[in-house]
C-alpha positions in Angstrom: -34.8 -98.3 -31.8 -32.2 -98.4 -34.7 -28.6 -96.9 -33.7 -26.8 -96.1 -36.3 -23.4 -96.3 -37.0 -21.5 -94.2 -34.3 -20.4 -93.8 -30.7 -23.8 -94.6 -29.4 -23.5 -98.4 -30.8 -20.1 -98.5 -29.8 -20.9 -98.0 -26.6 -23.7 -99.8 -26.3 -21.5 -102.9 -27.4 -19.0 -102.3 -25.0 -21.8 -102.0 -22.2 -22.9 -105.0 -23.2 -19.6 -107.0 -23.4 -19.1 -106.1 -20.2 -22.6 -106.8 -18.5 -22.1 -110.1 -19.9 -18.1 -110.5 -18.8 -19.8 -109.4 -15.1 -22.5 -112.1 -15.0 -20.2 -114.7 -16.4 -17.5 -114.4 -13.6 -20.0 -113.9 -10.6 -22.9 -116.4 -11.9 -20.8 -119.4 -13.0 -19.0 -120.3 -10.1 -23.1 -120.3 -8.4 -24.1 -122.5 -11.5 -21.1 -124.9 -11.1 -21.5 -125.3 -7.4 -25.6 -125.7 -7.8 -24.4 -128.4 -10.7 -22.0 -129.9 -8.1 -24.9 -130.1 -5.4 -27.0 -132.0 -7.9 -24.5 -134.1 -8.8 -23.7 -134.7 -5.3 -27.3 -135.7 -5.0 -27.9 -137.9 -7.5 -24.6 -140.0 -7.9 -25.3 -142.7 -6.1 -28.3 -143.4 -7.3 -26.9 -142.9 -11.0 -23.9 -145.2 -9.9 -26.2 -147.5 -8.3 -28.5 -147.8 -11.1 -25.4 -148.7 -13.5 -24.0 -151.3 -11.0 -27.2 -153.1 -11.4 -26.8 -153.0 -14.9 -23.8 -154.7 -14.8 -24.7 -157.3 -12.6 -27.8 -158.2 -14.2 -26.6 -160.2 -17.1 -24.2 -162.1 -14.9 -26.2 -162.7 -12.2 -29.1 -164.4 -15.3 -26.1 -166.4 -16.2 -25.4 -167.9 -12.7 -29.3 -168.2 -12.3 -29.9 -170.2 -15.4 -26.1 -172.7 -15.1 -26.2 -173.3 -11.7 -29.5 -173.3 -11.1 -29.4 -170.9 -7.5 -31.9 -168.6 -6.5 -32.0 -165.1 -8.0 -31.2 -163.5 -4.4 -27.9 -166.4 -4.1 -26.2 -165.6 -7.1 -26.6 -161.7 -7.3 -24.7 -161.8 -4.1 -22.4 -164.2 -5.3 -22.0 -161.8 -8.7 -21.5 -158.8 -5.9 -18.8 -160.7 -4.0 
């Protein structure tokens, strides 16, 4: 269906607009919470994950110089 120039594509462009103004303002603040619920979720395990990241290279350092046990110096590295 082609409209042609006129009131019936103005107002189809306006109908539109606003359709689209309607979903934004009552289905974002359901995306953001559902975003915040996943986020909710998962951050600890995201935070954990990086932790452990960061501790790995020091607790390999304290492994190899001191010669301690893998289990002794990552809690020595988390103290």
């Amino acid at each position: 269906m082609k409209f042609k120039n006129g009131p019936v594509k103005i107002i189809a462009v306006v109908i539109a607009a606003i359709l689209l103004g309607v979903c934004v303002y009552f289905g974002f603040p359901r995306l953001l919470r559902a975003f915040g619920f996943l986020v909710s979720l998962f951050l600890p395990f995201i935070l954990g994950y990086v932790f452990s990241m960061l501790v790995n290279p020091l607790a390999d350092k304290l492994q190899r110089r001191l010669k301690l046990p893998r289990g002794v110096s990552a809690v020595l590295v988390l103290v």
